[in-house]
C-alpha positions as CSV (number, residue, x, y, z in Angstrom):
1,X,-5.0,-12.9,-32.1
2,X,-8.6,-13.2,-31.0
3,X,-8.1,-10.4,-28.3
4,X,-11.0,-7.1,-29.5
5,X,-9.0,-4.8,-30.0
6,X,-9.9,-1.1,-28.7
7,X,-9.3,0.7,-31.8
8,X,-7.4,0.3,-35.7
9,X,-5.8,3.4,-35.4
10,X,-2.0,1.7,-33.8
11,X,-3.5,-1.7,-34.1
12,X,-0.2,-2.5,-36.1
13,X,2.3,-2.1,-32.7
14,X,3.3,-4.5,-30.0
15,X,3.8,-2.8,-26.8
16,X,6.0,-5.0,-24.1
17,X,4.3,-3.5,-20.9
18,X,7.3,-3.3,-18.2
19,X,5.0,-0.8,-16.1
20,X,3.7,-0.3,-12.3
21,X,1.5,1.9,-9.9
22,X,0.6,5.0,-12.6
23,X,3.1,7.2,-14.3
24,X,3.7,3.8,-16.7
25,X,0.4,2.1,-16.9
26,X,-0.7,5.8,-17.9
27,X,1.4,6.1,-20.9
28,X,1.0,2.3,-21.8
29,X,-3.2,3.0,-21.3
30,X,-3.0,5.7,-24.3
31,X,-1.6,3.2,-26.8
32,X,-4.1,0.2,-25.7
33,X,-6.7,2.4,-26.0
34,X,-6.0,3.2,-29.5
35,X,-5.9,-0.5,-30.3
36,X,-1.7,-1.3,-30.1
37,X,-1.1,-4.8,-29.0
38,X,-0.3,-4.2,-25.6
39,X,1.0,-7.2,-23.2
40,X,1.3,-6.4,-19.7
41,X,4.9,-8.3,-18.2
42,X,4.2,-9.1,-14.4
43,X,6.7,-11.2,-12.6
44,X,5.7,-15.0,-12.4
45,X,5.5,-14.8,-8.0
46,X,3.8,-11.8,-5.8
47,X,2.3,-10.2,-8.4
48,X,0.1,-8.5,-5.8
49,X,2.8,-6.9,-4.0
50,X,3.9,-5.6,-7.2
51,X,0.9,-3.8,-7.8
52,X,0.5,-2.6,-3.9
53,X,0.7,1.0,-4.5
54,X,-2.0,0.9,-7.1
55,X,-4.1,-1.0,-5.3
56,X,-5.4,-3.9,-5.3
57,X,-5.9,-5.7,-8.7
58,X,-9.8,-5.7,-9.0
59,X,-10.2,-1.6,-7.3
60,X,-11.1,1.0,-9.1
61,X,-7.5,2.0,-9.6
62,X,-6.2,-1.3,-11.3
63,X,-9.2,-1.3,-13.6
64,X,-9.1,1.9,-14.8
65,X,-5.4,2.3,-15.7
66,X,-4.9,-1.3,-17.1
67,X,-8.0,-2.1,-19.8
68,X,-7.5,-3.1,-23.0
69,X,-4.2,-5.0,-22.6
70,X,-3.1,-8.7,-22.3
71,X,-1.1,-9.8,-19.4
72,X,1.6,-12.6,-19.2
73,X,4.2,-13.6,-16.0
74,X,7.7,-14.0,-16.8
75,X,11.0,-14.0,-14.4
76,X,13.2,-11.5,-15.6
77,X,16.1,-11.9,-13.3
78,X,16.2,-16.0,-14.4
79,X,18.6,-16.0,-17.5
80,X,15.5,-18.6,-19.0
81,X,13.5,-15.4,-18.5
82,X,15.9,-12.8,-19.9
83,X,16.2,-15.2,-22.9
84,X,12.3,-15.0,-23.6
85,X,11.8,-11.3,-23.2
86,X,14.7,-10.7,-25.5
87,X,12.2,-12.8,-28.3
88,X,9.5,-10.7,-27.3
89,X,11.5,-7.8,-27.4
90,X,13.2,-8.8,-31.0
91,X,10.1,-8.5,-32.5
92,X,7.6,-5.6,-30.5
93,X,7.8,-1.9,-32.2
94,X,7.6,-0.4,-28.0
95,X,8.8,-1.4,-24.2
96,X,8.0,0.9,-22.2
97,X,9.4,0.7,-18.1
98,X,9.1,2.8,-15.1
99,X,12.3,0.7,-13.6
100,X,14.6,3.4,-11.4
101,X,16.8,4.2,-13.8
102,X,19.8,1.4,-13.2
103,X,17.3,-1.6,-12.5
104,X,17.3,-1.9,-16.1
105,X,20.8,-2.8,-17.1
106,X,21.2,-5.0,-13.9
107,X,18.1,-6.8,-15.6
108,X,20.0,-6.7,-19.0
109,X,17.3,-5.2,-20.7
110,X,17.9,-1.7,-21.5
111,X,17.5,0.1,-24.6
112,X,21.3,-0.5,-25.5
113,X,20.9,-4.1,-25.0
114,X,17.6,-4.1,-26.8
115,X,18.6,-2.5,-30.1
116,X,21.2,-5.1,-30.8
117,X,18.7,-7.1,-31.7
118,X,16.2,-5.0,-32.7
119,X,17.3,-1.4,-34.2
120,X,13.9,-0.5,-34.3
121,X,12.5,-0.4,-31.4
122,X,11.2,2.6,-29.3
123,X,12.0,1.9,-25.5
124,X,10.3,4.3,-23.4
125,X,11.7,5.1,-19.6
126,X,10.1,7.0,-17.1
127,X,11.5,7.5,-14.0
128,X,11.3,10.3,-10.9
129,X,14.3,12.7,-11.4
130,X,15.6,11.6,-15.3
131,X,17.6,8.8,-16.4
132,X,21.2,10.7,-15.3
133,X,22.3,14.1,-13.2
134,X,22.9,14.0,-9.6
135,X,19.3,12.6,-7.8
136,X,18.7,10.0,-10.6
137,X,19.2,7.0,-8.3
138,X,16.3,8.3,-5.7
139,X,12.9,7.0,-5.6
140,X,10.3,9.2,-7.3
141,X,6.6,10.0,-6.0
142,X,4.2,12.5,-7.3
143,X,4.1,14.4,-4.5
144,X,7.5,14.7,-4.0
145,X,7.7,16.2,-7.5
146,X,4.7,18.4,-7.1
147,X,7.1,19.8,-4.2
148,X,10.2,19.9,-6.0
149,X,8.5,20.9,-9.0
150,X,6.8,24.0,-8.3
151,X,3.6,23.6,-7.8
152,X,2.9,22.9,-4.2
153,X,4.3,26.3,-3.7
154,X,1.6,28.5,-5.8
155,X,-1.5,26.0,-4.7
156,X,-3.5,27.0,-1.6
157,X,-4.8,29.7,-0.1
158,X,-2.3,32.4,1.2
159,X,-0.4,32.2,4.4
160,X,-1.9,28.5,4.8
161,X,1.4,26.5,3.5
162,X,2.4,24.8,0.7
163,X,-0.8,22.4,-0.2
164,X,-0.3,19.1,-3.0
165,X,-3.0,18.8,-6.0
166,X,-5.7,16.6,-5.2
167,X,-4.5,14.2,-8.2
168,X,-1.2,12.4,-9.1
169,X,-0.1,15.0,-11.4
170,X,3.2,14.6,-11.9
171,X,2.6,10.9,-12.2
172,X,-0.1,11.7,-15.0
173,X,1.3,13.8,-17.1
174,X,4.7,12.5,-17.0
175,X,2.7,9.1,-18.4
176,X,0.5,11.2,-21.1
177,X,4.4,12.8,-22.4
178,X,5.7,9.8,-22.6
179,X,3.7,8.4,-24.7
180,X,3.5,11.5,-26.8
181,X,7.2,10.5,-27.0
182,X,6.2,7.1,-28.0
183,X,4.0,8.7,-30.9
184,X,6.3,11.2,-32.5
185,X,9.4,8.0,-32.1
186,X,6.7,5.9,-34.1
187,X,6.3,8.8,-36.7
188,X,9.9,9.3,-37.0
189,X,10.7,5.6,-37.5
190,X,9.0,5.8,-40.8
191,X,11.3,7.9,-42.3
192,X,14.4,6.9,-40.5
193,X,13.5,3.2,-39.8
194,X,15.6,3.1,-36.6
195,X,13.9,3.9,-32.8
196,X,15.5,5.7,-30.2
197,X,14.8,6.3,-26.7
198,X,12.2,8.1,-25.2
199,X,13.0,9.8,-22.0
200,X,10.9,11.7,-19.5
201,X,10.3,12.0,-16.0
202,X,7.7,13.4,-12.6
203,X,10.0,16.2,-12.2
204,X,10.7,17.1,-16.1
205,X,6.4,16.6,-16.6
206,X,5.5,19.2,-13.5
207,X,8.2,21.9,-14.4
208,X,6.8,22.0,-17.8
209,X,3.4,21.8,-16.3
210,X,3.8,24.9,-14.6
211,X,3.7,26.9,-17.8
212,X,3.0,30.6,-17.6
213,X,3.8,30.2,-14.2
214,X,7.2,29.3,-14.8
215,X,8.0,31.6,-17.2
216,X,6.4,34.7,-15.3
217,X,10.3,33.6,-13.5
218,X,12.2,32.9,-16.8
219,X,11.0,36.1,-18.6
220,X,10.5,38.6,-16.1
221,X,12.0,37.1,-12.7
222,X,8.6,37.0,-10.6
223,X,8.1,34.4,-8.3
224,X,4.6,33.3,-8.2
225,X,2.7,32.8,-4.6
226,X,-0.2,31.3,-3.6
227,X,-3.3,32.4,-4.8
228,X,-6.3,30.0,-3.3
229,X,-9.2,30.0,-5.6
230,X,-8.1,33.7,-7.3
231,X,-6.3,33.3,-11.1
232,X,-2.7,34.7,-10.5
233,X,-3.0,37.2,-13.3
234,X,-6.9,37.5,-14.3
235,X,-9.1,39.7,-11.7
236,X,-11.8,38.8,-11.1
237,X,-11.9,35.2,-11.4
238,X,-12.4,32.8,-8.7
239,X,-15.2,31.1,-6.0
240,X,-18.3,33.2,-5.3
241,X,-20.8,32.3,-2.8
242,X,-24.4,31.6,-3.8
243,X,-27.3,31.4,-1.8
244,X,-27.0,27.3,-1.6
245,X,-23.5,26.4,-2.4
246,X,-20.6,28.6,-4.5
247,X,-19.9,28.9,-8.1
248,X,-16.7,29.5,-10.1
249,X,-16.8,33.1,-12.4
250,X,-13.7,34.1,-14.8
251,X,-14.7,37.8,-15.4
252,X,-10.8,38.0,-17.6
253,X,-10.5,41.4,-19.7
254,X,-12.6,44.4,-19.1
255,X,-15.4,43.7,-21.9
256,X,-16.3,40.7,-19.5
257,X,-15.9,42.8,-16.1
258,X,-18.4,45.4,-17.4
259,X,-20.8,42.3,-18.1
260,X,-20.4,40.8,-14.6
261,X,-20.7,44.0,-13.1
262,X,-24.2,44.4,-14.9
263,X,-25.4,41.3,-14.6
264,X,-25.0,41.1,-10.9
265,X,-26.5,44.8,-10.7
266,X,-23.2,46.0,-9.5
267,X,-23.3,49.2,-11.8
268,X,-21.8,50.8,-9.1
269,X,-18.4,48.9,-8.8
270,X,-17.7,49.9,-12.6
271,X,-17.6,53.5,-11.7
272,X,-15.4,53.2,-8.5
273,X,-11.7,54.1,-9.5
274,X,-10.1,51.4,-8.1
275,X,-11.6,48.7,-10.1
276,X,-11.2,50.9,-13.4
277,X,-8.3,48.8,-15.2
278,X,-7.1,45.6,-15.4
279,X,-4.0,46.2,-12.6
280,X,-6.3,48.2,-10.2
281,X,-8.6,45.4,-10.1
282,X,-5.6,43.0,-9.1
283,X,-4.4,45.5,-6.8
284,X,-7.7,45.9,-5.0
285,X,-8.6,42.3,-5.8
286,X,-9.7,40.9,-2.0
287,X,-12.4,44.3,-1.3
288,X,-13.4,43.8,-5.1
289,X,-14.2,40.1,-4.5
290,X,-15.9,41.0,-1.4
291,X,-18.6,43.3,-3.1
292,X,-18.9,40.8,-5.7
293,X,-19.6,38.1,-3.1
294,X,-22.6,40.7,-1.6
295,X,-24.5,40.4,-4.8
296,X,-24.1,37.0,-5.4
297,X,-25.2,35.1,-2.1
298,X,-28.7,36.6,-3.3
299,X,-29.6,34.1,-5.8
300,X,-28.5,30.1,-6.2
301,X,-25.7,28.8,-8.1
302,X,-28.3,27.1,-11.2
303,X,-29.5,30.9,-11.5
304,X,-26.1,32.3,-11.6
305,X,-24.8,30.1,-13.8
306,X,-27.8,30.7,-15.7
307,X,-28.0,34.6,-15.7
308,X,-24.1,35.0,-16.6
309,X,-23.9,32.3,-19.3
310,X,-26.6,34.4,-20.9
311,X,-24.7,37.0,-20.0
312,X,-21.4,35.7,-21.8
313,X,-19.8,35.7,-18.4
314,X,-17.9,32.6,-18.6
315,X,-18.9,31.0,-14.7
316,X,-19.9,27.6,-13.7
317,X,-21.2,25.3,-11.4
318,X,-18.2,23.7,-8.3
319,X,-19.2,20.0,-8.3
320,X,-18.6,16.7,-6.5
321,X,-17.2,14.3,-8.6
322,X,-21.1,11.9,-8.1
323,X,-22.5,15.7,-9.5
324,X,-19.7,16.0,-12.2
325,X,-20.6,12.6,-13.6
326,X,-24.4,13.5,-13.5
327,X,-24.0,16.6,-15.5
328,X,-26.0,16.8,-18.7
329,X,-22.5,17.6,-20.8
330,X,-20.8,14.9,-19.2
331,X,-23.3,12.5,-20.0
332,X,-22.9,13.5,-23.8
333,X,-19.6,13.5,-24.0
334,X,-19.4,9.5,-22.7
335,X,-16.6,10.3,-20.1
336,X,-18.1,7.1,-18.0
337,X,-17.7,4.0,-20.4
338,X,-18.6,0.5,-19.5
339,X,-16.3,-2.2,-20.2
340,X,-17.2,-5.7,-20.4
341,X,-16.4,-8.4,-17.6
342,X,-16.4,-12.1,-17.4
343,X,-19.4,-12.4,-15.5
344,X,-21.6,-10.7,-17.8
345,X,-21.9,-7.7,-16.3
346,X,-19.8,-4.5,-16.5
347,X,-17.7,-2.2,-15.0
348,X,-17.8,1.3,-15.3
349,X,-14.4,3.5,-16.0
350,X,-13.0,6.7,-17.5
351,X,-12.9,6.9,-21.2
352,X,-10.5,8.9,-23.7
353,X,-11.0,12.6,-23.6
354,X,-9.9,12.4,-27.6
355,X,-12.4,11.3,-30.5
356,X,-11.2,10.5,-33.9
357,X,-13.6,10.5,-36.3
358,X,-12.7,7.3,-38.2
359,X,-10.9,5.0,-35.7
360,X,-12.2,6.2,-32.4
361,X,-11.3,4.3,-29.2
362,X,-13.6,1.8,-27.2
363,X,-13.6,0.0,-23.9
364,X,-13.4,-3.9,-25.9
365,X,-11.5,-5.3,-23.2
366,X,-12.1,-5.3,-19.0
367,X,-8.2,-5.3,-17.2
368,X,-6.5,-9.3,-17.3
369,X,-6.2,-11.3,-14.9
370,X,-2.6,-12.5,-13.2
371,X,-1.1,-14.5,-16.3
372,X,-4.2,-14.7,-18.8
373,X,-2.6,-14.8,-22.1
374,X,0.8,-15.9,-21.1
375,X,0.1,-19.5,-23.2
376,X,-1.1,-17.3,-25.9
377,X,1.2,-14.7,-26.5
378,X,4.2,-17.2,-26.4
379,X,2.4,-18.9,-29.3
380,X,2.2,-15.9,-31.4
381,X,5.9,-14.9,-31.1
382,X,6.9,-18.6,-32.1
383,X,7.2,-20.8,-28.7
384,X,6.6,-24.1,-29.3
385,X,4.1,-25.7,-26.9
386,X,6.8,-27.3,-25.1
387,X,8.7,-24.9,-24.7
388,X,5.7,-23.1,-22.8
389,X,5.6,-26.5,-20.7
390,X,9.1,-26.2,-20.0
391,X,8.7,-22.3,-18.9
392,X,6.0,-23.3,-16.7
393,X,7.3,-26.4,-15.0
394,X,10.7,-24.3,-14.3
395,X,8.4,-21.4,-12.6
396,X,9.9,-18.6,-15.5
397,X,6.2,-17.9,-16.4
């Protein structure tokens, strides 16, 4: 295989890439990323369509979930095509498939039928609701688990209605656990030497995402509300105006309250009663905002982030994403990562947040076209050049 490969460190697995739109291709991007052999199954006809709802192939979108993998057509629902994904499958350590849950067996290529002829493999599902219970057949979207799941009930400012996340999250973090999954099913396999299934879905990923939030009900039985820009449980911490623009402070404990309160000049609040503990503050925590908000629309947000960090008042800067990008941190930490393109120049996309010291991750491979490495990857798993002919003359890849 001549493909560069993005990393060593899980250069030794093949990845069968069943995946659309972005819970999938998220879990699948993880392992390309660190180098596995990923190969991206598209059917043969409408591959656009396919990809609708991620947009289209060369957006931002496309490009930034699928680098670093190889893509092949092939026609699952032919029995000519079922026969050649189950070689694929016979030898590849992962599939991983964002199917609903029963498109899978109709296809005749769930993890049942797949360990029959391969014990070993790790078959990752993702799907909206799980792979069983009573809403498993319907259609999953992140926003409809962000609604179901929580969180569209505690985002928002108060009295202004439920409000969605301005990202897929459901959708991402259900793709980051499953390939978590994936992981720990790999690490287990080397004891064991058998795979299993790995299971997870948009609603499972936002429930858990709600963390102490949840449990606040589990443990104690308090439903959280909305909040807007105020922490639930930490006062003060939110959105201050500035002079030009607002900044974000988390004043949490009372070591860091008597340090905002200095800094701003505010010596005044510390001795007022009502802001004298931790629970005063939260119950008095829209008047103590207020008188926060006094002192700081006297200086600019660079000076106040300035002043505080000094200060050890953890606060920062509220930026656009063109200004997030731009920041001097950013820069060094090489979030923005070209990636190389056929035309000799690059493209631009969102790198791991993870370094390894040893085998870290690269951007070696810009997103494939529609059926790039179809020829080639049926040569490495053994197909005969005409057999290849014979798959593409009968329209199967």
């Amino acid at each position: 295989m001549t493909f560069p490969s993005a990393s060593t460190a899980l250069s030794r697995f093949t990845v069968l890439d069943l995946t659309r739109v972005r819970s999938g291709p998220t879990a699948v991007r993880q392992l390309a990323d660190w180098g596995a052999n990923v190969i991206k199954i598209e059917a043969p006809t409408d591959v656009a369509d396919g990809e609708q709802m991620g947009g289209p192939r060369h957006g931002a979108d496309f490009q930034n979930l699928h680098r670093n993998k190889r893509a092949m057509t092939l026609d699952l629902k032919d029995p000519k095509g079922h026969a050649v994904f189950m070689r694929l499958a016979a030898k590849a350590d992962v599939v991983v498939e964002n199917f609903r849950p029963d498109v899978k067996t109709k296809l005749g290529i769930d993890y049942d039928a797949l360990r029959k002829i391969n014990p070993r493999i790790v078959y990752a599902s993702i799907s909206g609701f799980g792979q069983d219970g009573p809403y498993h057949k319907r259609p999953g979207f992140d926003q409809i688990a962000q609604g179901m799941g929580g969180l569209m009930s505690i985002t928002g400012a108060p009295g202004e209605g439920p409000m969605r996340v301005g990202i897929p999250v459901a959708d991402l973090t259900a793709g980051l656990f499953c390939a978590m999954g994936v992981l720990t099913a790999l690490l287990e396999r080397e004891q064991s030497g058998q795979g299993q299934w790995v299971q997870t879905s948009l609603l499972q990923a936002q429930i858990f995402m709600l963390d102490f939030q949840a449990a606040r009900w589990l443990m104690h039985q308090e439903v959280p509300k909305q909040a807007g820009n105020n922490h639930p449980t930490s006062i003060p911490t939110g959105v201050f105006k500035t002079s030009d623009g607002y900044i974000n402070i988390a004043a949490a404990g009372h070591a860091i309250w008597e340090r905002l309160a200095r800094t701003i000049g505010a010596m005044d609040l510390l001795e007022d009663e009502r802001y004298a503990t931790g629970a005063k503050r939260s119950a008095n925590r829209d008047v103590l905002n207020a008188a926060i908000e006094q002192r700081t629309v006297g200086r600019s947000s660079a000076e106040w982030v300035d002043l505080l960090n000094q200060a050890g008042v953890p606060c920062g800067p509220i930026y656009s994403v063109d200004q997030m990008f731009d920041d001097a941190q950013v820069r060094h930490l090489g979030l923005a990562q070209d990636v190389p393109n056929t035309d000799g120049r690059s493209i631009r996309v969102v790198g791991q947040p993870v370094t390894l010291s040893r085998t870290p991750s690269r951007m070696a491979a810009r997103p494939p076209e529609v059926s790039e490495h179809t020829h080639e990857v049926l040569a490495e798993f053994g197909f005969s050049p005409e057999e290849i002919a014979d798959l593409r003359d009968h329209k199967i890849v």
